[in-house]
C-alpha positions in Angstrom: 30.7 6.6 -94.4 29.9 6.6 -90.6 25.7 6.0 -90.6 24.6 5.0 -87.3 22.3 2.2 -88.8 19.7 1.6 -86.4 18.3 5.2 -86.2 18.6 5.2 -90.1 16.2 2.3 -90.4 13.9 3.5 -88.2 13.6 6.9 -90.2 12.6 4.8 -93.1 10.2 3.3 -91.8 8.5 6.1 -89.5 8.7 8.5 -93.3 7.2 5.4 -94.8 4.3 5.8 -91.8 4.6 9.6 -92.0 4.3 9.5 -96.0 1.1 7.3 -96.1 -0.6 8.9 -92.8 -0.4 5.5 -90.8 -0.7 5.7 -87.3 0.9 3.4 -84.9 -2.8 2.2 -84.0 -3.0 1.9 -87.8 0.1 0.0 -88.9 -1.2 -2.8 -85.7 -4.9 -3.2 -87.6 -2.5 -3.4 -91.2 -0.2 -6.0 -89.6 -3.0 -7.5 -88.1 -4.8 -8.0 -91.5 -1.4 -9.9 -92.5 -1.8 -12.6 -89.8 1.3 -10.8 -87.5 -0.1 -9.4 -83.8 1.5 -7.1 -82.2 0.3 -4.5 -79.5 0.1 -0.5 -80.2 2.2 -0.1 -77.3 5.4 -3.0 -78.4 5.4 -1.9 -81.9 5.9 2.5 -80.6 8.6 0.6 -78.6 10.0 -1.5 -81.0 10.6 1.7 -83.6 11.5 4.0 -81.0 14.3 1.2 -79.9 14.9 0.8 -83.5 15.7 -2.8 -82.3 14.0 -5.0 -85.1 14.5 -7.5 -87.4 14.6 -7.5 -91.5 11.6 -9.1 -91.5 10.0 -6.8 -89.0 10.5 -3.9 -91.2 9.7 -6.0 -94.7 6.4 -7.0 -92.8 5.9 -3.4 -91.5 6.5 -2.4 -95.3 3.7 -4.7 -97.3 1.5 -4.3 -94.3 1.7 -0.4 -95.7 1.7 -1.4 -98.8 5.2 -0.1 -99.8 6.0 -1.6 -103.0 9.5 0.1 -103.0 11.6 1.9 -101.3 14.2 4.7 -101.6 17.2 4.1 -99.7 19.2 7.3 -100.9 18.2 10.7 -100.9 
């Protein structure tokens, strides 16, 4: 299957921000809470790029307090 892979990831984890009502402002103060800093505006860049580590997105996920994830529909 041809999956473009960087735009897939960042879907997860924008629904994952959608599902839970985070805000970009929000998912900084949760990150934040977890020791990791990161501005509002690098982390809306960061997703939009799509350009970030496994354990960007892992931090991204506990921050949120994912506790598992659904990688098919």
């Amino acid at each position: 299957m041809d999956r473009d892979w960087t735009a897939y990831t960042k879907g997860l984890l924008r629904g994952e921000m959608a599902k839970r009502q985070i805000t970009y402002k929000g998912l900084v103060e949760k990150l934040a809470a977890l020791g990791i800093s990161e501005t509002e505006a690098n982390l809306r860049n960061k997703i939009s790029r799509g350009g970030f580590t496994g354990a960007f997105l892992i931090q991204c996920l506990s921050a949120m307090g994912v506790s598992a994830l659904r990688l098919e529909d």
